[in-house]
PAPALUM-541953 format. One line per 2 residues: number of its first residue (from 1); their letters; for each residue x, y, z of C-alpha. Coordinates in pm, whole numbers, always signed. Example, Ala and Ser with C-alpha at 12.3 -4.5 7.8 and 13.67 -1.06 7.14 Angstrom:
REM PAPALUM-541953
1	as	+1230:-450:+780 | +1367:-106:+714 .
***
This chain:
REM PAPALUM-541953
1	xx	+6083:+5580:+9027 | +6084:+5225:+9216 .
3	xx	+5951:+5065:+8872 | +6180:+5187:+8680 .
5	xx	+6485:+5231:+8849 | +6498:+4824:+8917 .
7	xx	+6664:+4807:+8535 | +6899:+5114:+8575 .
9	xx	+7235:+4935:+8710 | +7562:+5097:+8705 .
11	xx	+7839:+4888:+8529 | +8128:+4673:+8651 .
13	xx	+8470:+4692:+8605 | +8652:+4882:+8320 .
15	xx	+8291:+4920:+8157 | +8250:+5178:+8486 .
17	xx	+8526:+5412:+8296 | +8321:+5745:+8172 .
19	xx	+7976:+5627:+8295 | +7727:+5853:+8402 .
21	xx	+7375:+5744:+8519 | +7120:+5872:+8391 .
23	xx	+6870:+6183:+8455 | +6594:+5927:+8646 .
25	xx	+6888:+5879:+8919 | +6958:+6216:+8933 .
27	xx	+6616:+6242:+8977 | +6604:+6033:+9226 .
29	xx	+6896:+6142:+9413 | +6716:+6467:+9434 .
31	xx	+6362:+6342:+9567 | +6542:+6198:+9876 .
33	xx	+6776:+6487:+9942 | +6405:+6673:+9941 .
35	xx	+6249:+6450:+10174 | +6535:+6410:+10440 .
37	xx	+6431:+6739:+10582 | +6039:+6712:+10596 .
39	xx	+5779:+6438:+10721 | +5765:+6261:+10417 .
41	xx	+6115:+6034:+10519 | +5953:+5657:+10550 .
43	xx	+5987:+5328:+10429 | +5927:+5408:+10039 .
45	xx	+6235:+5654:+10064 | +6424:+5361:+10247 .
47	xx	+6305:+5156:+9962 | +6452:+5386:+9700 .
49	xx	+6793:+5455:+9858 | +6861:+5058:+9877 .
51	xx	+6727:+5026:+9530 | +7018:+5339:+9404 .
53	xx	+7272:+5118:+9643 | +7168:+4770:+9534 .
55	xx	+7209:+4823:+9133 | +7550:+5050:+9211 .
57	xx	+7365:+5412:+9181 | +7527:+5438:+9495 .
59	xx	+7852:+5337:+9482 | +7936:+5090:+9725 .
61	xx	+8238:+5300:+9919 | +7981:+5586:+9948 .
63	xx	+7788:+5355:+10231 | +8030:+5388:+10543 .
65	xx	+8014:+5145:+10842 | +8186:+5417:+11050 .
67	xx	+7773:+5592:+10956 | +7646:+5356:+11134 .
69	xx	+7769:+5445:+11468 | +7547:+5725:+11493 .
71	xx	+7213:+5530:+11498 | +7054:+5802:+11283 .
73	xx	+6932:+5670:+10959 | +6866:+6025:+10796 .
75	xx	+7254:+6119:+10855 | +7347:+5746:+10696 .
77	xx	+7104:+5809:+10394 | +7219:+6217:+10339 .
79	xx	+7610:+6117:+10403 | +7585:+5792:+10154 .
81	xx	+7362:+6031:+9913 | +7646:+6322:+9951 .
83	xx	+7927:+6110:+9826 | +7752:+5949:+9557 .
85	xx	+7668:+6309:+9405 | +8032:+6409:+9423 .
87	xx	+8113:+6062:+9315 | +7931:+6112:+8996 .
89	xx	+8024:+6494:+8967 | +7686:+6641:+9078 .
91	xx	+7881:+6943:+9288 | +7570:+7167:+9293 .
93	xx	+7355:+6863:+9438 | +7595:+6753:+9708 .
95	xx	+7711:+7100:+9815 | +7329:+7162:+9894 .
97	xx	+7350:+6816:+10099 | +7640:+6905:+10324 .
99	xx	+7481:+7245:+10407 | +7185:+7025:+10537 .
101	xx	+7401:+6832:+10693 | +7582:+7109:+10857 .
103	xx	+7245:+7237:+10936 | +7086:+6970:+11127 .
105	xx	+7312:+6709:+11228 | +7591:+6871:+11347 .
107	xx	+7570:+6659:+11673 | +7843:+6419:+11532 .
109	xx	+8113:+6619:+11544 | +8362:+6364:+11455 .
111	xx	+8176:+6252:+11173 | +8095:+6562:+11029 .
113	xx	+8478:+6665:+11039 | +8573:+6397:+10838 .
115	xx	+8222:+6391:+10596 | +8343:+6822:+10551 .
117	xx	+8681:+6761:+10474 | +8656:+6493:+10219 .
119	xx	+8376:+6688:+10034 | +8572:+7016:+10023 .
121	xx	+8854:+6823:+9908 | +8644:+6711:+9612 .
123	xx	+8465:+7014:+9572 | +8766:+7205:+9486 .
125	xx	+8899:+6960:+9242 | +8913:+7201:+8952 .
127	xx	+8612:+7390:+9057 | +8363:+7646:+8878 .
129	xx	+8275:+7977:+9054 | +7951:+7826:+9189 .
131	xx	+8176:+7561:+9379 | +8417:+7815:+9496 .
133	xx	+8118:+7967:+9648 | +7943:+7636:+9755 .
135	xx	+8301:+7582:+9935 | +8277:+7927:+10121 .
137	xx	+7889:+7884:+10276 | +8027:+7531:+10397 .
139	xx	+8347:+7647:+10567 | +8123:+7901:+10749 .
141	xx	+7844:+7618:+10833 | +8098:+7403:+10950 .
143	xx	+8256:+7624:+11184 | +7979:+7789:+11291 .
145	xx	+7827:+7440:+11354 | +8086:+7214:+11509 .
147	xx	+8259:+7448:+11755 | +8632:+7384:+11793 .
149	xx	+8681:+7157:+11458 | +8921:+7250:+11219 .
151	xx	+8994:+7158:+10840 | +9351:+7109:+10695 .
153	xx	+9593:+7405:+10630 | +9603:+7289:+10291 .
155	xx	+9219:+7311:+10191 | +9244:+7695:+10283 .
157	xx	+9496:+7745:+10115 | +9337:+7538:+9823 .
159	xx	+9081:+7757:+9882 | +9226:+8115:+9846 .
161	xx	+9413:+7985:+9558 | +9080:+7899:+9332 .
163	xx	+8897:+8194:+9471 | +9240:+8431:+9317 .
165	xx	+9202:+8183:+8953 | +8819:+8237:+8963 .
167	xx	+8844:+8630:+9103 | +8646:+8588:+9371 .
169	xx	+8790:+8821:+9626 | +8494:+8887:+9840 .
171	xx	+8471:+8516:+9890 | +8820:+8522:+9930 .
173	xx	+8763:+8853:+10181 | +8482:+8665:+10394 .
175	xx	+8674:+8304:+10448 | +8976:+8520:+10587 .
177	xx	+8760:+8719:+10798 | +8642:+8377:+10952 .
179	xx	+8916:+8279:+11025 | +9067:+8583:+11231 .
181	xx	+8737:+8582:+11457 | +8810:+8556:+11804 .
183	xx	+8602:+8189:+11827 | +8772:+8019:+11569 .
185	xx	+9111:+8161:+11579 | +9162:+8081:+11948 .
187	xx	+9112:+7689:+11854 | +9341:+7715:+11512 .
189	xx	+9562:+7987:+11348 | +9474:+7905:+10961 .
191	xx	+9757:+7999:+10725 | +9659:+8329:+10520 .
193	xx	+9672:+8291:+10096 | +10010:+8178:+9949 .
195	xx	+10176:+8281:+9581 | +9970:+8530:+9409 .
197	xx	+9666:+8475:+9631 | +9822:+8683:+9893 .
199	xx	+9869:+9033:+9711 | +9534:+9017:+9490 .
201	xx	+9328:+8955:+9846 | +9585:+9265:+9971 .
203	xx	+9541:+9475:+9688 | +9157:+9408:+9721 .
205	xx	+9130:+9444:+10067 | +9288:+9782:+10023 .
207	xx	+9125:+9936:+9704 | +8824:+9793:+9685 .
209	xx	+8670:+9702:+9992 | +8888:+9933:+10190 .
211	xx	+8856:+9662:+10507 | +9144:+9837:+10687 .
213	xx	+9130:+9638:+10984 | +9118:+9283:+10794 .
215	xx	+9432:+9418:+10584 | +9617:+9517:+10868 .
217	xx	+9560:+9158:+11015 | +9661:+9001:+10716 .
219	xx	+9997:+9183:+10712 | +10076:+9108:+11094 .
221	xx	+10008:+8753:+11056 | +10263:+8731:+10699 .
223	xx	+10484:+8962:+10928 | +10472:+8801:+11251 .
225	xx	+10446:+8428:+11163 | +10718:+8468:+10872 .
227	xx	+10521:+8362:+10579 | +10700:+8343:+10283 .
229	xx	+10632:+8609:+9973 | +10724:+8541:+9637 .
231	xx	+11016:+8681:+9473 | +10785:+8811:+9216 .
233	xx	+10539:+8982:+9461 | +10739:+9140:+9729 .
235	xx	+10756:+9449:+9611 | +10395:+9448:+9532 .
237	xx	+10279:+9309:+9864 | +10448:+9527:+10050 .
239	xx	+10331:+9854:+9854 | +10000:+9744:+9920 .
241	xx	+10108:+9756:+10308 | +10228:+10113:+10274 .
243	xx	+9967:+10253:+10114 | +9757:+10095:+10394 .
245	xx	+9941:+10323:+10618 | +10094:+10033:+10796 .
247	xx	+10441:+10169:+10860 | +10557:+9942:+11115 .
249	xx	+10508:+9606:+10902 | +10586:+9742:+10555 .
251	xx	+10940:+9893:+10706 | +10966:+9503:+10872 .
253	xx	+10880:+9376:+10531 | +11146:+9588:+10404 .
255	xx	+11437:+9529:+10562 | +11331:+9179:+10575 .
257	xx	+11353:+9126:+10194 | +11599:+9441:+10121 .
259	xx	+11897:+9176:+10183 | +12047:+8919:+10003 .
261	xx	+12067:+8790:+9638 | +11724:+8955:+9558 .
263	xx	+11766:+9217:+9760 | +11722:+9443:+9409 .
265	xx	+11378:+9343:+9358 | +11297:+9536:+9663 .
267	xx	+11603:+9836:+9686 | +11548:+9918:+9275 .
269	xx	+11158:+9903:+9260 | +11033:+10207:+9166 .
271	xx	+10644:+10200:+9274 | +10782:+10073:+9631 .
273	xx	+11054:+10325:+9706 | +10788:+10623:+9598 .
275	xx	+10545:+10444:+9869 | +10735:+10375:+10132 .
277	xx	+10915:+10755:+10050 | +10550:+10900:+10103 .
279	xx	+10462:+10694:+10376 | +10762:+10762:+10590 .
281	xx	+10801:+11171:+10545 | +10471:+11244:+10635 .
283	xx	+10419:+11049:+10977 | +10802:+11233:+11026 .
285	xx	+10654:+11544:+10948 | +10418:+11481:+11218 .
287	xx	+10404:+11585:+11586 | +10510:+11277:+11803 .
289	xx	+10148:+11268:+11944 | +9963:+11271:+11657 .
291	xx	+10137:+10957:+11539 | +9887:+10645:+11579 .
293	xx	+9969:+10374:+11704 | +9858:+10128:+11413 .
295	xx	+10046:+10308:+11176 | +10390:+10248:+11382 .
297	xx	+10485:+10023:+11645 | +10416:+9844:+12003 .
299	xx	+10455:+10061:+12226 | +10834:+9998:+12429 .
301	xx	+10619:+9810:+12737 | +10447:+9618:+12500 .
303	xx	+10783:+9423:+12349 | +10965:+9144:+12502 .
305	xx	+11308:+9157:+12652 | +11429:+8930:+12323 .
307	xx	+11266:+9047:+12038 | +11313:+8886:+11685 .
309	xx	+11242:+9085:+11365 | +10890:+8989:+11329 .
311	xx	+10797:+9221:+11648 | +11079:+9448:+11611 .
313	xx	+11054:+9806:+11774 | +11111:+10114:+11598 .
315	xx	+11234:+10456:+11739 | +10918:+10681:+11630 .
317	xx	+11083:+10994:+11626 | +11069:+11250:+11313 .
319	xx	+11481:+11180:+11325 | +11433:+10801:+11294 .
321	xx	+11155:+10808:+11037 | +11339:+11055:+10832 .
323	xx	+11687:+10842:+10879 | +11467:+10611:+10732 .
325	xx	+11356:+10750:+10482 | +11684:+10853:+10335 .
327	xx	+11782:+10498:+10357 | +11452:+10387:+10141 .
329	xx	+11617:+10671:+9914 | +11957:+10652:+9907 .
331	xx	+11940:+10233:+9854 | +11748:+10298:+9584 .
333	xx	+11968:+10560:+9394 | +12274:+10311:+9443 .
335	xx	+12078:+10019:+9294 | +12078:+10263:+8974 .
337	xx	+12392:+10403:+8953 | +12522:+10535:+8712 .
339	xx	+12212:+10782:+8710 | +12337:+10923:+8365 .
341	xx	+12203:+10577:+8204 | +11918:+10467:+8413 .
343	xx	+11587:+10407:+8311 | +11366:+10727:+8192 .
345	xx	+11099:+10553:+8427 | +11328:+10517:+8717 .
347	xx	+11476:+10897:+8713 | +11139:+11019:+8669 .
349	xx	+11023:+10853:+8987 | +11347:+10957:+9167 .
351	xx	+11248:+11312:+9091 | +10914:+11232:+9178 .
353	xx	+11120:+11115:+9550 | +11287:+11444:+9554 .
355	xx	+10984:+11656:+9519 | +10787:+11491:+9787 .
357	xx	+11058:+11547:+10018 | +11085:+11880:+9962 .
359	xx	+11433:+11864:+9732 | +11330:+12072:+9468 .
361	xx	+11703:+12106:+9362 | +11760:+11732:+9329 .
363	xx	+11449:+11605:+9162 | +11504:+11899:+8889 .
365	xx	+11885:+11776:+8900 | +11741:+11418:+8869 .
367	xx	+11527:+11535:+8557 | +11819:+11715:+8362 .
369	xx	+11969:+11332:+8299 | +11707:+11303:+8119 .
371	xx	+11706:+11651:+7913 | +12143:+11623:+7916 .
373	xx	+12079:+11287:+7693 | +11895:+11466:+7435 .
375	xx	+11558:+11332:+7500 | +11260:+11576:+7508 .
377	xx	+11072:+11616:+7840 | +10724:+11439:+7757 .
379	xx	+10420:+11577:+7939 | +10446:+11316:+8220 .
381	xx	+10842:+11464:+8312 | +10635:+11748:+8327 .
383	xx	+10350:+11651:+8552 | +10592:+11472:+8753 .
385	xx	+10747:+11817:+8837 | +10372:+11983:+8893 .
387	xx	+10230:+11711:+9049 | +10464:+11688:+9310 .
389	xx	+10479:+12041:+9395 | +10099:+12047:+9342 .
391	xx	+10057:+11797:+9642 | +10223:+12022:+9901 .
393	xx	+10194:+12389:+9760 | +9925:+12375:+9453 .
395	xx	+10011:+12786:+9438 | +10366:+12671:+9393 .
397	xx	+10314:+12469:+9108 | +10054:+12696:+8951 .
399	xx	+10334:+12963:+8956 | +10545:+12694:+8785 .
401	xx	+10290:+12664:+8533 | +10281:+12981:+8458 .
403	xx	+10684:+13033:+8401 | +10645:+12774:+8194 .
405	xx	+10412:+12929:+7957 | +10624:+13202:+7913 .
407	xx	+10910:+12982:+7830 | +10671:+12847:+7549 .
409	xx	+10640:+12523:+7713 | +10258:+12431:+7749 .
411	xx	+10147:+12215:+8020 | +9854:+11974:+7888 .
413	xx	+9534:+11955:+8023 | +9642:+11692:+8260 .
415	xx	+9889:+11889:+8434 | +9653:+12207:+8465 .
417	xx	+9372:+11923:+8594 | +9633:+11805:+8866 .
419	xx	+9713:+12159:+9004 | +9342:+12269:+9010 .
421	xx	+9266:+11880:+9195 | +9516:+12001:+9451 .
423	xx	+9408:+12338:+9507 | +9025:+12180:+9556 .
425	xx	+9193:+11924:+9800 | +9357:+12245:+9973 .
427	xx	+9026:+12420:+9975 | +9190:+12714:+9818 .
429	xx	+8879:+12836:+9665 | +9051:+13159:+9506 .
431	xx	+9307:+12966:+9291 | +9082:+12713:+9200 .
433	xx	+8876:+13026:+9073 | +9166:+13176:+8873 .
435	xx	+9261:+12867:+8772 | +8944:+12746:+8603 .
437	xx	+8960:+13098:+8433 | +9264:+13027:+8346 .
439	xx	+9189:+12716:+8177 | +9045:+12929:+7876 .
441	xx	+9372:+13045:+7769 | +9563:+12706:+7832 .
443	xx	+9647:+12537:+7461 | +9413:+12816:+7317 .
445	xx	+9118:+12681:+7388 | +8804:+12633:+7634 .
447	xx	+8648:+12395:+7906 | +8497:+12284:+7578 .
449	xx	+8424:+11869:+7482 | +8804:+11912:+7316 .
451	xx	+8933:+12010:+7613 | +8763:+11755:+7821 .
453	xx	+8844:+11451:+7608 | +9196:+11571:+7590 .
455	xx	+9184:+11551:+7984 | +9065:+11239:+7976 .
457	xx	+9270:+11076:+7674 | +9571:+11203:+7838 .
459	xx	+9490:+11047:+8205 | +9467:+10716:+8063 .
461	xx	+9706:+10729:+7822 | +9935:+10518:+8011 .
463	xx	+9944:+10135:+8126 | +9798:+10210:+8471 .
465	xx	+9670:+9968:+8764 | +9347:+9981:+8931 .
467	xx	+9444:+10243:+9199 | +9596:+10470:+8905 .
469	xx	+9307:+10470:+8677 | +9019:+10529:+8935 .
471	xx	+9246:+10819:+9066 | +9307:+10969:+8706 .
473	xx	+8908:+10912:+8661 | +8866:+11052:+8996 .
475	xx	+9062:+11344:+8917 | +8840:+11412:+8616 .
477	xx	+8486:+11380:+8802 | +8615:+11684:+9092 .
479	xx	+8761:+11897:+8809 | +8409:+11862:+8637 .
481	xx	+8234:+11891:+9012 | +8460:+12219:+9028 .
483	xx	+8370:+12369:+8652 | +7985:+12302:+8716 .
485	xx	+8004:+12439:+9056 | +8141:+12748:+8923 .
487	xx	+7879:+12808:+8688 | +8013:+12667:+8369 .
489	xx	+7809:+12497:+8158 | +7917:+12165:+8035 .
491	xx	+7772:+12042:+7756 | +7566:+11678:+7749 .
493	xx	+7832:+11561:+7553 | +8136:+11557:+7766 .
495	xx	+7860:+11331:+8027 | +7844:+11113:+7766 .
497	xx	+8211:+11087:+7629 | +8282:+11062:+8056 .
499	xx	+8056:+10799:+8096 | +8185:+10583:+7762 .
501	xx	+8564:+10624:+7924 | +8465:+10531:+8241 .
503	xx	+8299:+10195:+8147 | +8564:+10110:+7884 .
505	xx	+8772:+10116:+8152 | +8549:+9895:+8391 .
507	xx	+8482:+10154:+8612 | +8101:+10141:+8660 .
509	xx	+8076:+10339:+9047 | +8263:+10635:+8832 .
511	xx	+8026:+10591:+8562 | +7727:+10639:+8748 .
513	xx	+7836:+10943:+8894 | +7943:+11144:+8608 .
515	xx	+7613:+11022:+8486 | +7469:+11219:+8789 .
517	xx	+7669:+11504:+8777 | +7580:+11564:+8417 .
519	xx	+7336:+11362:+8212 | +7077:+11288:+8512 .
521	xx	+6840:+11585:+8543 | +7053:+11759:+8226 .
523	xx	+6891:+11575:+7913 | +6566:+11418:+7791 .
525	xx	+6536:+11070:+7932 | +6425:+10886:+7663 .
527	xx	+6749:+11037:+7473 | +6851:+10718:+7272 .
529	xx	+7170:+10753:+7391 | +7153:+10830:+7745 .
531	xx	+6946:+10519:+7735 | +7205:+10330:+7547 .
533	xx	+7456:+10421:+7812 | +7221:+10381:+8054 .
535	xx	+7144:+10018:+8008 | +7537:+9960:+7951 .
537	xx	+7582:+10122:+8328 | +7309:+9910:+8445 .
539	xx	+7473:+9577:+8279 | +7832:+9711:+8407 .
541	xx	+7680:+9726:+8765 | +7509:+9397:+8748 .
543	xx	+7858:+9246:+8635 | +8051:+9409:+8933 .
545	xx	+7798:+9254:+9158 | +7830:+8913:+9061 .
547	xx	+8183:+8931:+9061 | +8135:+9062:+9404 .
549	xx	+8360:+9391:+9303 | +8075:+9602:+9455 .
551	xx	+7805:+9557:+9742 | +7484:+9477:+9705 .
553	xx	+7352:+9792:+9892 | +7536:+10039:+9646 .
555	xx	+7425:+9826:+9343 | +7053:+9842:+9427 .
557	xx	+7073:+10229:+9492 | +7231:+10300:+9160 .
559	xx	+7014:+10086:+8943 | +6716:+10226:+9152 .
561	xx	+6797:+10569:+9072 | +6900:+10410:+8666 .
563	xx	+6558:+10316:+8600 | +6340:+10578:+8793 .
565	xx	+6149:+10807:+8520 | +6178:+11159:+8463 .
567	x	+5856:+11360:+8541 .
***
């Protein structure tokens, strides 16, 4: 390398515009990284880092005076080497570096602070995934390493914002969790994501990973330190905190937002009023005692004399919550008045209000805009009607369905999938019984493929989120669970057409477990198309992973029990 590198100079001037040394420096740059760390550091390696600096390899400003201070030759080398890599755009190289760094000479605190932040800062200059994850291992080195040392504000929030471009929530997940632990958050409260960082970690947190605690500390902190939400995401954001079952901050976040000249985005959303609706009647229709404390408010002893909004304290009574609740309501019915126009969508979830509550009068009142303007109830009015009963008396609604037949309207399979879901949920093992029986009879036909794909087609029918469609497939898998359990045989072929659904709609966990249920220990295993499917599962599952959308644990189990061979 010394032989030949003498003739490799960097260029001068405007000739140094797009130049990129070649793979021998590279090279090079590499052997020395590789011997900083072992016994093999000595003159020769000396040698070759002044030959890199003397022809311009190293780029003069990457060789610091303010290195020299330490007296420690291997930090001078590995911090000269680490901004020459990002210098010449060699991320991958220079990430490793700083974790080496961070690894063994964190006993120049000052100088490591300042080495971090200027390499995170150029790390996340338009970064790839693999930087966005280099960036994460190094904010956990460096705070692990140099206790009390902080990084700018902005670089976490730099941070959260690539890791929401790149989805990379469990990144994302992991550098928020680091910064709420006791050690570091004593020294420095970092600010939590910004824009639409904030309800994709949220929505993430509370979906997918289900980290209930982390969620609920990322809500307090927006909440109690006043951080701005987006017009555009408010009403998401603070769904996402009701259906956490954090009543206290999503009523805050409410009435915070529910004023003003965008005070509609909040008062006429639709998905939020039916959350916050839910949320609010049942912890009313609890007992006083039962309530928990996260899901409400600070005790009285716990809140100051002079409160502001951010800590405000709620009366818990069934009185209050329900007062509150009719506001929720009520606001929401005035920001659509005149009823007789408003949106199908918006009467359907007013109706949708009404039945939760109880107001079987006024949600069927709410639906006859819609029939009084000529338009023909689809099957969701319908299902709207039974699903809503369904939740609270599933012998209710089956009685509903069953006037309805003789009316010649015919609930699809959907809505007789949604009342036998609720009965299973209510452990009423009788109706479930009759109801599977009566399943034969429903549209004329039989827990058959047909019937099944119908199901199925209908669940999805719709332009759904991620919570939606992994309940509609979720609804599917304990209606099958129920059928099987019952003694019905379901064919291979509704596994199959289960399984297909399921991936097309990137659910892989769901997948694998109608795969279970039904194709598992049910057909031949060299079936060409089990093993089709099966190798799509096993790619689906390997994708999830490396998107970090499921944990490792889970991954290996499934794919273990994927390849294992029937005997």
């Amino acid at each position: 390398l010394l032989s030949r590198l003498g003739d490799v100079k960097a260029p001068t001037g405007a000739r140094m515009i797009g130049y990129r040394p070649p793979s021998i420096v590279y090279a090079a740059f590499r052997l020395i990284r590789r011997c900083m760390t072992s016994k093999n550091f000595d003159k020769r390696i000396i040698k070759l880092f002044r030959t890199l600096a003397q022809s311009r390899n190293i780029p003069p400003e990457a060789i610091q005076t303010n290195d020299n201070h330490t007296n420690d030759i291997h930090y001078i080398v590995a911090a000269a080497l680490l901004r020459a890599s990002l210098h010449w755009g060699w991320k991958g190289l220079g990430s490793n570096i700083l974790k080496e760094i961070l690894q063994h000479r964190c006993r120049y605190p000052e100088h490591i602070t300042i080495l971090t932040v200027d390499a995170l800062y150029s790390l996340m200059d338009t970064p790839s995934r693999d930087d966005v994850s280099a960036c994460r291992s190094i904010l956990a080195a460096f705070h692990h390493g140099v206790p009390n040392a902080v990084v700018p504000d902005g670089l976490i929030r730099q941070f959260y914002k690539h890791a929401c471009e790149h989805n990379m929530p469990r990144s994302a997940e992991s550098v928020y969790a680091l910064s709420r632990s006791h050690s570091i958050a004593k020294a420095h409260t970092y600010p939590p994501p910004q824009g639409s960082a904030l309800p994709w970690l949220m929505g993430y947190l509370t979906h997918v990973s289900k980290n209930e605690h982390l969620a609920r500390q990322l809500v307090a902190q927006v909440v109690d330190d006043y951080e701005p939400i987006p017009l555009q995401f408010r009403a998401r954001f603070i769904s996402f905190v009701a259906m956490n079952g954090s009543a206290t901050h999503a009523r805050n976040l409410w009435e915070r937002y529910a004023v003003g000249k965008d005070k509609d985005a909040i008062l006429a959303h639709s998905g939020l009023m039916l959350r916050m609706v839910d949320l609010f009647y049942h912890l009313s229709t609890r007992n006083d005692g039962q309530l928990n404390e996260d899901e409400l408010i600070p005790r009285p002893s716990d809140v100051e004399p002079q409160i502001d909004e951010g800590n405000a304290y709620y009366d818990r009574s069934s009185a209050s919550l329900t007062a509150f609740t009719d506001r929720v309501l009520s606001s929401f019915v005035r920001a659509h008045e005149p009823l007789a126009t408003a949106h199908h969508y918006t009467l359907t979830s007013l109706a949708r209000a009404f039945f939760i509550l109880g107001r079987f009068s006024e949600g069927f009142e709410t639906l006859k805009n819609i029939w009084d303007r000529k338009e023909v109830p689809d099957s969701h009015d319908i299902n709207v009607a039974l699903s809503a009963l369904a939740v609270r008396k599933p012998r209710a609604a089956a009685s509903m369905m069953e006037r309805m037949l003789e009316k010649g309207i015919r609930p699809d399979p959907v809505s007789f999938g949604t009342v036998l879901h609720h009965a299973l949920a209510h452990n009423d093992v009788v109706l479930a019984t009759e109801l599977i029986h009566r399943a034969r009879d429903v549209n004329g036909g039989k827990i058959t493929l047909k019937s099944v794909t119908s199901l199925i087609r209908a669940s999805l029918r719709r332009e759904m989120d991620v919570s939606e469609r992994r309940s509609s497939l979720t609804l599917v898998l304990n209606i099958l669970k129920a059928l099987n359990d019952s003694g019905f045989t379901l064919a291979p072929a509704v596994g199959k057409y289960c399984m297909r659904i399921a991936l097309d709609a990137n659910e892989p966990g769901i997948a694998f477990k109608f795969w279970d249920l039904l194709l598992r220990r049910k057909t031949q295993w060299t079936d060409q198309e089990q093993r089709f499917l099966r190798e799509r599962l096993a790619r689906a599952i390997r994708s999830h992973r490396q998107h970090e959308k499921i944990r490792d644990a889970q991954s290996r189990m499934m794919l273990s029990h994927l390849r294992e061979k029937r005997r």
